[in-house]
mmJSON file of the N, C-alpha and C atoms, coordinates in Angstrom:
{"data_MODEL":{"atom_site":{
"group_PDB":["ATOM","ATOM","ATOM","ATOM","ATOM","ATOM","ATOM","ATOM","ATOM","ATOM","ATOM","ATOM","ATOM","ATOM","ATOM","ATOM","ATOM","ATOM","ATOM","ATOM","ATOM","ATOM","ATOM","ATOM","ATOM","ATOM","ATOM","ATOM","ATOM","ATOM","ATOM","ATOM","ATOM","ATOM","ATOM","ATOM","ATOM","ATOM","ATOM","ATOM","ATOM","ATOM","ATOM","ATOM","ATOM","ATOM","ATOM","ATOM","ATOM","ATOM","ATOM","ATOM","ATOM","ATOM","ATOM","ATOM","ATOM","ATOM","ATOM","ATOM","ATOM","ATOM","ATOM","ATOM","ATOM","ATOM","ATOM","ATOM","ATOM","ATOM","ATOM","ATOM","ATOM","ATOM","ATOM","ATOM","ATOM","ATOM","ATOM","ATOM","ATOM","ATOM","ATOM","ATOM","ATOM","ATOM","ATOM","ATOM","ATOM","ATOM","ATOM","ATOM","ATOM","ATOM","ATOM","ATOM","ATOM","ATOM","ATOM","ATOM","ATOM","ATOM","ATOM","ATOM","ATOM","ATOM","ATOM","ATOM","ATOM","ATOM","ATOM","ATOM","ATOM","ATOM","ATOM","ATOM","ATOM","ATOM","ATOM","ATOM","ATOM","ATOM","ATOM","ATOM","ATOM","ATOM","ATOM","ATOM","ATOM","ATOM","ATOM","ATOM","ATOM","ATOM","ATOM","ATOM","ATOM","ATOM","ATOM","ATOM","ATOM","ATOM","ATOM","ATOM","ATOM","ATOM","ATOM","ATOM","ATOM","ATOM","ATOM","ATOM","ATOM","ATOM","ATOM","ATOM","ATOM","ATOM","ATOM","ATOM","ATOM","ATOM","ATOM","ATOM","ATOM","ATOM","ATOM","ATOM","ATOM","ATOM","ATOM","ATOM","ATOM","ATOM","ATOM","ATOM","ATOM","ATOM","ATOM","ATOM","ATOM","ATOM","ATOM","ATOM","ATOM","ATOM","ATOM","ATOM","ATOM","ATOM","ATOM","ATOM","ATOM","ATOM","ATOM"],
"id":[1,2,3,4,5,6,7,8,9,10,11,12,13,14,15,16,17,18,19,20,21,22,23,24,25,26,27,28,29,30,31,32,33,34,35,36,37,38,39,40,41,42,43,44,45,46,47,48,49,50,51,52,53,54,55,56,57,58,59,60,61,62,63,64,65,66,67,68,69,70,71,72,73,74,75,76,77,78,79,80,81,82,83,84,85,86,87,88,89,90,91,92,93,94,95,96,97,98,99,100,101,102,103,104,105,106,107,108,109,110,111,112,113,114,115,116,117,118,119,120,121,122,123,124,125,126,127,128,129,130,131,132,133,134,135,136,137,138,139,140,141,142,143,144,145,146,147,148,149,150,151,152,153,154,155,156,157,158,159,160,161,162,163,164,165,166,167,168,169,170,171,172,173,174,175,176,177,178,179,180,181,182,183,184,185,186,187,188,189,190,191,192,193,194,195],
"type_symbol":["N","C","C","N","C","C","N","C","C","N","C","C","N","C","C","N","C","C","N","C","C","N","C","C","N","C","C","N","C","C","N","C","C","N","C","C","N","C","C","N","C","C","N","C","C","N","C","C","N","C","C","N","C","C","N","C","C","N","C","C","N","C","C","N","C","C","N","C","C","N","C","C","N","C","C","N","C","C","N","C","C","N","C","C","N","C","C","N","C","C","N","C","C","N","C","C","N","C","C","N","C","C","N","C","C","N","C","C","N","C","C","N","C","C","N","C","C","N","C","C","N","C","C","N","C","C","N","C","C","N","C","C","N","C","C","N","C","C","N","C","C","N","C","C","N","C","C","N","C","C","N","C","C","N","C","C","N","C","C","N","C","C","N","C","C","N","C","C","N","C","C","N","C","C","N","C","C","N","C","C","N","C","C","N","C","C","N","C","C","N","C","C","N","C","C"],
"label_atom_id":["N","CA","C","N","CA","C","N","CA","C","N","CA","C","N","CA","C","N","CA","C","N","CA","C","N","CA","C","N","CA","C","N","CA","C","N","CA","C","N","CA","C","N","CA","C","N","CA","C","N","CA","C","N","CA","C","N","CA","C","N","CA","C","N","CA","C","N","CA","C","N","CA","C","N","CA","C","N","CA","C","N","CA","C","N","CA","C","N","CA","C","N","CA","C","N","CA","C","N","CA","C","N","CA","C","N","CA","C","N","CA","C","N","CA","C","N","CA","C","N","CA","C","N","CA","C","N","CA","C","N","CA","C","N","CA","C","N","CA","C","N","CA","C","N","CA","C","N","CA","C","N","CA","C","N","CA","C","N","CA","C","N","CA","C","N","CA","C","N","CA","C","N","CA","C","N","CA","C","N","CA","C","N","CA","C","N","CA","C","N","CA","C","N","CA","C","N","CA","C","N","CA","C","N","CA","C","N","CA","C","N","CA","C","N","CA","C","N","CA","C","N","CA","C","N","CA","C"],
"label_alt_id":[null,null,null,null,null,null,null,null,null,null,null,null,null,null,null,null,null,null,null,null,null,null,null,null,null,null,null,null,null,null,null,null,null,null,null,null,null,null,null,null,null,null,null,null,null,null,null,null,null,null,null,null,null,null,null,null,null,null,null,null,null,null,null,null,null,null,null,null,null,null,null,null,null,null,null,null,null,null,null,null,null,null,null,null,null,null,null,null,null,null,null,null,null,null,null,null,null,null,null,null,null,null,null,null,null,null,null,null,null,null,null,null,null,null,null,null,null,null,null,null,null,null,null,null,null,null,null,null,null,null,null,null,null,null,null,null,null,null,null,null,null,null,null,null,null,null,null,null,null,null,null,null,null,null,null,null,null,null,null,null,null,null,null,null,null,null,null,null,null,null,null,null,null,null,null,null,null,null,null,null,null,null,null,null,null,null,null,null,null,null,null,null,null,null,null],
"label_comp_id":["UNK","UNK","UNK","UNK","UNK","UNK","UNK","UNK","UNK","UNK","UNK","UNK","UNK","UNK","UNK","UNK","UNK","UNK","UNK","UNK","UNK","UNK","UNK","UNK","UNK","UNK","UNK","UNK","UNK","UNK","UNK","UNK","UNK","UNK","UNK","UNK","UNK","UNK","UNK","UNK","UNK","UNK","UNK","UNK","UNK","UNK","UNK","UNK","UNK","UNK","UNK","UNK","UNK","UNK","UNK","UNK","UNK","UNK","UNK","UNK","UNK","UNK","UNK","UNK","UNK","UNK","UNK","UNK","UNK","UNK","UNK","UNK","UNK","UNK","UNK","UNK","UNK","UNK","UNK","UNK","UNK","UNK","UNK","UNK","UNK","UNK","UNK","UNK","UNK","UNK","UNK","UNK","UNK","UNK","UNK","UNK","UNK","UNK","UNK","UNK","UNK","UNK","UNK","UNK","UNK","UNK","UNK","UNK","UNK","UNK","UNK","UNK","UNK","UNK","UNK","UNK","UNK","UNK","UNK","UNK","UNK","UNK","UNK","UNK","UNK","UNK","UNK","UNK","UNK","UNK","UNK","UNK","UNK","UNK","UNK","UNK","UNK","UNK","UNK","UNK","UNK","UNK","UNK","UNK","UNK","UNK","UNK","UNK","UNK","UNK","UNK","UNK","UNK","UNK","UNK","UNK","UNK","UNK","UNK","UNK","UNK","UNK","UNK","UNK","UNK","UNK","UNK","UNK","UNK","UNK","UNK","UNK","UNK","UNK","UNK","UNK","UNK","UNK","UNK","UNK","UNK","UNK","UNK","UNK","UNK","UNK","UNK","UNK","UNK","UNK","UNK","UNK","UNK","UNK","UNK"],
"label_asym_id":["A","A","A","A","A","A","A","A","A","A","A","A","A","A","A","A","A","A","A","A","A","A","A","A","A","A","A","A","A","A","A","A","A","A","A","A","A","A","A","A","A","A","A","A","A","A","A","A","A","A","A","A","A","A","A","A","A","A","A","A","A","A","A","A","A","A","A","A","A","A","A","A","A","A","A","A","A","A","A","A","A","A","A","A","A","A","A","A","A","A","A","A","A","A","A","A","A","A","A","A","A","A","A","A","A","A","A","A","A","A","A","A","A","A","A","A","A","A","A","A","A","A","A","A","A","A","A","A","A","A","A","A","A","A","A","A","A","A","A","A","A","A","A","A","A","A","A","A","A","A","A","A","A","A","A","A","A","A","A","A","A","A","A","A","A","A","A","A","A","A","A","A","A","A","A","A","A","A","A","A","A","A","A","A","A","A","A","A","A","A","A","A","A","A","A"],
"label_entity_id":["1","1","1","1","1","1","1","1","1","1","1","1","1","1","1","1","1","1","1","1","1","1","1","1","1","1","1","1","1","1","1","1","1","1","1","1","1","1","1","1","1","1","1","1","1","1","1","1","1","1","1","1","1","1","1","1","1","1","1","1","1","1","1","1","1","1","1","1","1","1","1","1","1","1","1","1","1","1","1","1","1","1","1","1","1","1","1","1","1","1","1","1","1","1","1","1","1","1","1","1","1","1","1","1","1","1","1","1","1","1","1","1","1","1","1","1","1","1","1","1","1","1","1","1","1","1","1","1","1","1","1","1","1","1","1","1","1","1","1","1","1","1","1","1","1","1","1","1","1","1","1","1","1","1","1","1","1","1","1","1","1","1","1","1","1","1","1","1","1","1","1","1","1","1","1","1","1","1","1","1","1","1","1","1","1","1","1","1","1","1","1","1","1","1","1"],
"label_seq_id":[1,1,1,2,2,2,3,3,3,4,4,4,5,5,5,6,6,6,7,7,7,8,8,8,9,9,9,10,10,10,11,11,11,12,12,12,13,13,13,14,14,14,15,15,15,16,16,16,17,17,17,18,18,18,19,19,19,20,20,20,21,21,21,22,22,22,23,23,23,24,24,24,25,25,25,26,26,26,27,27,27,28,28,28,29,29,29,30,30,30,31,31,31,32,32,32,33,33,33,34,34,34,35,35,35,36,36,36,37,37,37,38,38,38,39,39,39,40,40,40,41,41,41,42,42,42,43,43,43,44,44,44,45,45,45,46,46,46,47,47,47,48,48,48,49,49,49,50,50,50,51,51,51,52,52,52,53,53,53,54,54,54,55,55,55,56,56,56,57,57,57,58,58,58,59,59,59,60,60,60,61,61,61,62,62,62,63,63,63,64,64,64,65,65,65],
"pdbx_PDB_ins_code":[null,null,null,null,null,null,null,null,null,null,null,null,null,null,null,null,null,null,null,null,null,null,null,null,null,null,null,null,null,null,null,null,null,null,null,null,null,null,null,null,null,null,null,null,null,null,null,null,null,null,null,null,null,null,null,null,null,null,null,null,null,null,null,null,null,null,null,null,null,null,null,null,null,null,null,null,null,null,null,null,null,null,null,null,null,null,null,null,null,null,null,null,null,null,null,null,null,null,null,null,null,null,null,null,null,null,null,null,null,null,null,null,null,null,null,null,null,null,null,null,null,null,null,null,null,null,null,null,null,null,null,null,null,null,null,null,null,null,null,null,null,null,null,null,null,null,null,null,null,null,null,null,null,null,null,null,null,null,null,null,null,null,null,null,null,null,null,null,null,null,null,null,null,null,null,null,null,null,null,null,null,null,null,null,null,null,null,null,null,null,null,null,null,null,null],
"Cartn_x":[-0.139,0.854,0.288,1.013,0.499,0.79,0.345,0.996,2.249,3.027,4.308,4.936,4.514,4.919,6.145,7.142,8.549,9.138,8.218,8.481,7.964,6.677,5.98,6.608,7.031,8.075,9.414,10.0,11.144,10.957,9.655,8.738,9.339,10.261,10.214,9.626,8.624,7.771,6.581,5.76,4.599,3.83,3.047,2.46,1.157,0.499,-0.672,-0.974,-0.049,0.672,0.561,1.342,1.723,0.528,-0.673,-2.022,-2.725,-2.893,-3.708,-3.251,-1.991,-0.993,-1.758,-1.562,-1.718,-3.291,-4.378,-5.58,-6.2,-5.398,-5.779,-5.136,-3.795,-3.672,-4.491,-4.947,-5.529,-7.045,-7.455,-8.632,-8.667,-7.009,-6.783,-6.723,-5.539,-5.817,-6.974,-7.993,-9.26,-10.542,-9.991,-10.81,-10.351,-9.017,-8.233,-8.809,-9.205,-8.753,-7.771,-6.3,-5.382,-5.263,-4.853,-4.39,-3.567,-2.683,-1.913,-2.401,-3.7,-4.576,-5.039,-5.786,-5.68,-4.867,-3.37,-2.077,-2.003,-2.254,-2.266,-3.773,-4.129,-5.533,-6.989,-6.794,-7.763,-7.566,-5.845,-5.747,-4.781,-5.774,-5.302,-4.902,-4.738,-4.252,-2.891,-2.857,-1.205,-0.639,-0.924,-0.481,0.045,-1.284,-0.847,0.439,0.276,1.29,2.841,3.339,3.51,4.428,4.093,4.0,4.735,3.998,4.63,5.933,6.305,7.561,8.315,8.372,9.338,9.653,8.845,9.214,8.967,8.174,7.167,6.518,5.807,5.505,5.094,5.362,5.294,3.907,4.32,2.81,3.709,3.306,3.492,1.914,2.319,0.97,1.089,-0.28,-0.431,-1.347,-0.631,-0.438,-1.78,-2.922,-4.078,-4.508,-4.07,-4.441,-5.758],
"Cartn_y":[1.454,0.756,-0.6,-1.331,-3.178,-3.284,-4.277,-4.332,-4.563,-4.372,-4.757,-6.486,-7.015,-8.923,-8.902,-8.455,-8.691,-8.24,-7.297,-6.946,-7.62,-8.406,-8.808,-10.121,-11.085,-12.275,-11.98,-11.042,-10.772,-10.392,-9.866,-9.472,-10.851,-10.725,-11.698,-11.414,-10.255,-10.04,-10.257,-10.534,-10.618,-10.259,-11.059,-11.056,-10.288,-10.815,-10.296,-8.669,-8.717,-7.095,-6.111,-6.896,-5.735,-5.679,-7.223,-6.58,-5.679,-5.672,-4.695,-3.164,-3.06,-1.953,-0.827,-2.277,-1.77,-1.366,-1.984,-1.634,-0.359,-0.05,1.047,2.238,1.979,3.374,3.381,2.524,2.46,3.358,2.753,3.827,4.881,5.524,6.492,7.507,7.0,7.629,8.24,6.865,7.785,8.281,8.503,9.681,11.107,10.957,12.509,12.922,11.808,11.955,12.357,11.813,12.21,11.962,12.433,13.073,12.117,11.767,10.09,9.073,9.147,7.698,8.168,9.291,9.439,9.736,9.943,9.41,7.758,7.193,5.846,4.833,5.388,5.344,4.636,4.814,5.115,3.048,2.869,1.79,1.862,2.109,2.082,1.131,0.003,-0.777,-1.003,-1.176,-1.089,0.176,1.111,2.44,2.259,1.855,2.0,0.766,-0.188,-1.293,-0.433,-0.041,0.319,1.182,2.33,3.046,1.849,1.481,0.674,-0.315,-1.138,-1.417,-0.754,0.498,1.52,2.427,2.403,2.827,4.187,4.601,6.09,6.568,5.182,5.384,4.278,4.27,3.845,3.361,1.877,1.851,1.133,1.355,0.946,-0.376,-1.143,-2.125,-1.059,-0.782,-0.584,-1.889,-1.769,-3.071,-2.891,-3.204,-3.006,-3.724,-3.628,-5.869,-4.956],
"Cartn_z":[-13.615,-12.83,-12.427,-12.562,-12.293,-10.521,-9.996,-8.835,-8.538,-7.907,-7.565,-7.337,-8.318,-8.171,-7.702,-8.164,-7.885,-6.315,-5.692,-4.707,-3.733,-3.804,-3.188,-3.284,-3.736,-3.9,-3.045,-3.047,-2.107,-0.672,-0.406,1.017,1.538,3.017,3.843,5.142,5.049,6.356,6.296,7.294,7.414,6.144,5.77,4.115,4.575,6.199,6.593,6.646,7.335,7.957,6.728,5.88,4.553,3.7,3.624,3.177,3.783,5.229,5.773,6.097,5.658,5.751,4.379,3.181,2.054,1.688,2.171,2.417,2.902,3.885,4.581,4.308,3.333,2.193,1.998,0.758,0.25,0.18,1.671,2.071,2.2,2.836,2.824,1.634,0.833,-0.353,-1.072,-1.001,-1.606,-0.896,0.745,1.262,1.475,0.876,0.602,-0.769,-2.001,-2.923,-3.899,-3.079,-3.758,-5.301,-6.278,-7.466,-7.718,-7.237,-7.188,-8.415,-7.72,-8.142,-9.926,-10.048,-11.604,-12.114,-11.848,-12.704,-12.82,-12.022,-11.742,-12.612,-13.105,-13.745,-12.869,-11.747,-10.397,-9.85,-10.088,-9.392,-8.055,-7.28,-6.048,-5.075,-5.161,-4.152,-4.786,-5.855,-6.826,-6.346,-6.041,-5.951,-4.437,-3.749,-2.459,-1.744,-2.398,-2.525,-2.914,-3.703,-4.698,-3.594,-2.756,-1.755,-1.014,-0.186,1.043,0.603,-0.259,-0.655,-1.197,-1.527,-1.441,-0.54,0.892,1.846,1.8,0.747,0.591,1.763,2.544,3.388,3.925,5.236,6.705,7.417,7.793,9.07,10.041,11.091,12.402,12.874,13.978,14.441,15.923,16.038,17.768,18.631,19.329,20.627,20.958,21.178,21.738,22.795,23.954,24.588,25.662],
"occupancy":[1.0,1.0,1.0,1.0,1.0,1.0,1.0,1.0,1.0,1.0,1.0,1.0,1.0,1.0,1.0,1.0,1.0,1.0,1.0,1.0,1.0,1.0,1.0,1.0,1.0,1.0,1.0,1.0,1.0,1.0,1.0,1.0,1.0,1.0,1.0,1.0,1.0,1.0,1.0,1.0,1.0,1.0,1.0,1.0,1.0,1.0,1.0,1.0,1.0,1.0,1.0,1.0,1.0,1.0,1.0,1.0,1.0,1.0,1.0,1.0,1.0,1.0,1.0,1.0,1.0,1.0,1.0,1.0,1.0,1.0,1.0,1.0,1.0,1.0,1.0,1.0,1.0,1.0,1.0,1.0,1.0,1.0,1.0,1.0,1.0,1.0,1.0,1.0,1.0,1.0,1.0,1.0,1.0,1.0,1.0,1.0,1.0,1.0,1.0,1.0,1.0,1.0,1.0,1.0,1.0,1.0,1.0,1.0,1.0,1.0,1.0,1.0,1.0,1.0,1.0,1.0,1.0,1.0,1.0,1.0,1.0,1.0,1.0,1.0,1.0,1.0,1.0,1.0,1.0,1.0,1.0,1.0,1.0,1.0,1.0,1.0,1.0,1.0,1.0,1.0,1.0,1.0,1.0,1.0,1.0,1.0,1.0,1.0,1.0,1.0,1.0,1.0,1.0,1.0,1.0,1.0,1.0,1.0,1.0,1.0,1.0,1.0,1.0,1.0,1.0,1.0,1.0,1.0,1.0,1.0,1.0,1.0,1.0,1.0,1.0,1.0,1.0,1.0,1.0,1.0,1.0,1.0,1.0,1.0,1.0,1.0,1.0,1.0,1.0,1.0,1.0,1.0,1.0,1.0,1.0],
"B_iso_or_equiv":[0.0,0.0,0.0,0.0,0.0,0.0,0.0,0.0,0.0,0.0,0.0,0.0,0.0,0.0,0.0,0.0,0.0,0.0,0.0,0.0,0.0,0.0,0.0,0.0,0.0,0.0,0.0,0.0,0.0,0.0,0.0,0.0,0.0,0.0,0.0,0.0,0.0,0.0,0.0,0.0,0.0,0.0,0.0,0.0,0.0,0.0,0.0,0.0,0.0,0.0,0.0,0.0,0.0,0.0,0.0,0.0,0.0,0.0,0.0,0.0,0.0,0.0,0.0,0.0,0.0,0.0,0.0,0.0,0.0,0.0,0.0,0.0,0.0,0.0,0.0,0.0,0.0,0.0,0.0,0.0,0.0,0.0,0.0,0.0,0.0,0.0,0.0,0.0,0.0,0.0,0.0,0.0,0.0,0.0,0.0,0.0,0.0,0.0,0.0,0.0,0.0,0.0,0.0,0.0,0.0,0.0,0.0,0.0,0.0,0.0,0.0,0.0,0.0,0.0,0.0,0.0,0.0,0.0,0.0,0.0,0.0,0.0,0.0,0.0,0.0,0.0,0.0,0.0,0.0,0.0,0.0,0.0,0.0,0.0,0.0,0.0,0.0,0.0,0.0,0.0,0.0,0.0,0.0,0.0,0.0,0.0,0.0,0.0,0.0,0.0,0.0,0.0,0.0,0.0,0.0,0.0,0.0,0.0,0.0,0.0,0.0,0.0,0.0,0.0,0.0,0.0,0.0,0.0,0.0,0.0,0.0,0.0,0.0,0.0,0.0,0.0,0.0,0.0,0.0,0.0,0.0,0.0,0.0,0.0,0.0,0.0,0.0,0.0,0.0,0.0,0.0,0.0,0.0,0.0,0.0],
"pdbx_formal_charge":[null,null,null,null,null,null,null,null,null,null,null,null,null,null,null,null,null,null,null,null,null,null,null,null,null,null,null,null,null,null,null,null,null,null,null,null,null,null,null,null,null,null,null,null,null,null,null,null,null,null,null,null,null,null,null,null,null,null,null,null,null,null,null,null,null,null,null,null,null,null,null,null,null,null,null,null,null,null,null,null,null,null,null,null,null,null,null,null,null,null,null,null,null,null,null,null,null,null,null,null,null,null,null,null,null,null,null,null,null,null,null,null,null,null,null,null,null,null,null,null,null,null,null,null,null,null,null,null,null,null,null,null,null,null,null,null,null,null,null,null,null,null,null,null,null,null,null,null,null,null,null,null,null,null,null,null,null,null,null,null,null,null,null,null,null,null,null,null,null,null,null,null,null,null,null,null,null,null,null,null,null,null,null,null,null,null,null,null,null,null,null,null,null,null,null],
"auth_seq_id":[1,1,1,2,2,2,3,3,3,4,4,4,5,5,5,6,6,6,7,7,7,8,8,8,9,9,9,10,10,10,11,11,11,12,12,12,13,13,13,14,14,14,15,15,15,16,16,16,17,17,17,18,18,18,19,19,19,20,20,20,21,21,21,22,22,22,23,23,23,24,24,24,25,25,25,26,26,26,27,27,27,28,28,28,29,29,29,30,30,30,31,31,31,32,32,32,33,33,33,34,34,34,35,35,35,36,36,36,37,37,37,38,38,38,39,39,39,40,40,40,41,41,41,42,42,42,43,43,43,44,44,44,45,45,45,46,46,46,47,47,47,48,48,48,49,49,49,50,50,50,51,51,51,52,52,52,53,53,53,54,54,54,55,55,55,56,56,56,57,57,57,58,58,58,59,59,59,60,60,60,61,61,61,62,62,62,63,63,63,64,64,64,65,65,65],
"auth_comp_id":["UNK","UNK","UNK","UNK","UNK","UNK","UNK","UNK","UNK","UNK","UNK","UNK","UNK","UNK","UNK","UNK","UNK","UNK","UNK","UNK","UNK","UNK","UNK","UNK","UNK","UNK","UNK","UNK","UNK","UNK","UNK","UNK","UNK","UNK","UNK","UNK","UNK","UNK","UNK","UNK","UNK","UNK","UNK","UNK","UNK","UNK","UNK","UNK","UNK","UNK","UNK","UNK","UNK","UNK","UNK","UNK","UNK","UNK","UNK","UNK","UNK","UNK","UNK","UNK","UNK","UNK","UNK","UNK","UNK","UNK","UNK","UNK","UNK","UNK","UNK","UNK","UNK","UNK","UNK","UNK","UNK","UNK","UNK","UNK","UNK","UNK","UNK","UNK","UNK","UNK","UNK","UNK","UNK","UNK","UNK","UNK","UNK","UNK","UNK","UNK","UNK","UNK","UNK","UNK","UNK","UNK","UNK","UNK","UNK","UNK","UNK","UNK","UNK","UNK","UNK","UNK","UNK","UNK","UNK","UNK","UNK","UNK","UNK","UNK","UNK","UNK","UNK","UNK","UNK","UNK","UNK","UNK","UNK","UNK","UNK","UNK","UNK","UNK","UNK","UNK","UNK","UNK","UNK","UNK","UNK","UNK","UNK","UNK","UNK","UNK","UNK","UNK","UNK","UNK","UNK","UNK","UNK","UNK","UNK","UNK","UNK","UNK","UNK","UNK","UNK","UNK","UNK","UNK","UNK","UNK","UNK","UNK","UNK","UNK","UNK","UNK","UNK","UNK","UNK","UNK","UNK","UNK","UNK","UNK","UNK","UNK","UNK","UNK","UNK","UNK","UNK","UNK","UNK","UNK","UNK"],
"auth_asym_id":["A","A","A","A","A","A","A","A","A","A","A","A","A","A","A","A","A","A","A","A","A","A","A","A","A","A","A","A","A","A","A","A","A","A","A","A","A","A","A","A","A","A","A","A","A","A","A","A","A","A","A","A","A","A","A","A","A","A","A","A","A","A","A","A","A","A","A","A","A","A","A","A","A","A","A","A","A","A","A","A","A","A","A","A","A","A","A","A","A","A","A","A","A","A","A","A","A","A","A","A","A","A","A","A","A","A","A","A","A","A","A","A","A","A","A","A","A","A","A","A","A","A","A","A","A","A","A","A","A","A","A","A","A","A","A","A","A","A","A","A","A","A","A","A","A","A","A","A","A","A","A","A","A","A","A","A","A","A","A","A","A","A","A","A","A","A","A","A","A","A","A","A","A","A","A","A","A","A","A","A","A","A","A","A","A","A","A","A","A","A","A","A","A","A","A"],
"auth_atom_id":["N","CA","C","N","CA","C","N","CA","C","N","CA","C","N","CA","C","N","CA","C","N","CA","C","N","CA","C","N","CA","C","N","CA","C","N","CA","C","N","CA","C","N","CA","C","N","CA","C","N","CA","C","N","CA","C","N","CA","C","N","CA","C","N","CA","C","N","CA","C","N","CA","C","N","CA","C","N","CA","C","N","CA","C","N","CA","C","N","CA","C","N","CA","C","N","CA","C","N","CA","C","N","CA","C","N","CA","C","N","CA","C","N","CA","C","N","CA","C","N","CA","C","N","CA","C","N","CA","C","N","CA","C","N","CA","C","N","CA","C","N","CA","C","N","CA","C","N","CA","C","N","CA","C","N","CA","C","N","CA","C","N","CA","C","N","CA","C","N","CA","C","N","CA","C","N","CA","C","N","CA","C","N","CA","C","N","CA","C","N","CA","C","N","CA","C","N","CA","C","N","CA","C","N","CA","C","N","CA","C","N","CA","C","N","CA","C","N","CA","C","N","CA","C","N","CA","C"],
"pdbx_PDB_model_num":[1,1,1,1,1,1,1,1,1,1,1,1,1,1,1,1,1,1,1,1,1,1,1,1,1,1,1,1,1,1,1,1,1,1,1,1,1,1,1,1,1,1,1,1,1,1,1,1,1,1,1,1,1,1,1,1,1,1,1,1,1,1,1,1,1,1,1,1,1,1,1,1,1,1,1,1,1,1,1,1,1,1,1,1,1,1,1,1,1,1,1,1,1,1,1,1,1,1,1,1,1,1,1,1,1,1,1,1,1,1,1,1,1,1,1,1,1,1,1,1,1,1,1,1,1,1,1,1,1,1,1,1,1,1,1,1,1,1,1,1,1,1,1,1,1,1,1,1,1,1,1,1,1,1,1,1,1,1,1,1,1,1,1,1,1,1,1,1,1,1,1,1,1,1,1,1,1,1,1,1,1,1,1,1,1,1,1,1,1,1,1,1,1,1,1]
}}}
């Protein structure tokens, strides 16, 4: 799976947000080692991208002050 270009061009939110969103699948993913990723041929930030503009799944920001 390539990264998502086309989705990422239509993103009119926070570009920051949605990298560090997508990062921290990312991490996630491969401290579960989900099974995901070697269908995906162990490219995970495409995957986890991939995920977050389809609304697979969800991050929230917590307020920290």
């Amino acid at each position: 799976m390539l990264f998502p270009l086309k989705e990422l061009v239509k993103f009119s939110g926070n570009i920051y947000e949605m990298t560090v969103a997508t990062n921290r699948r990312a991490y996630q993913m491969l401290r579960i080692k989900d099974p995901l990723i070697e269908e995906n041929d162990g490219k995970v930030v495409s995957l986890a991208a991939q995920q977050l503009f389809s609304k697979k799944v969800s991050y929230r920001i917590d307020q920290q002050y």
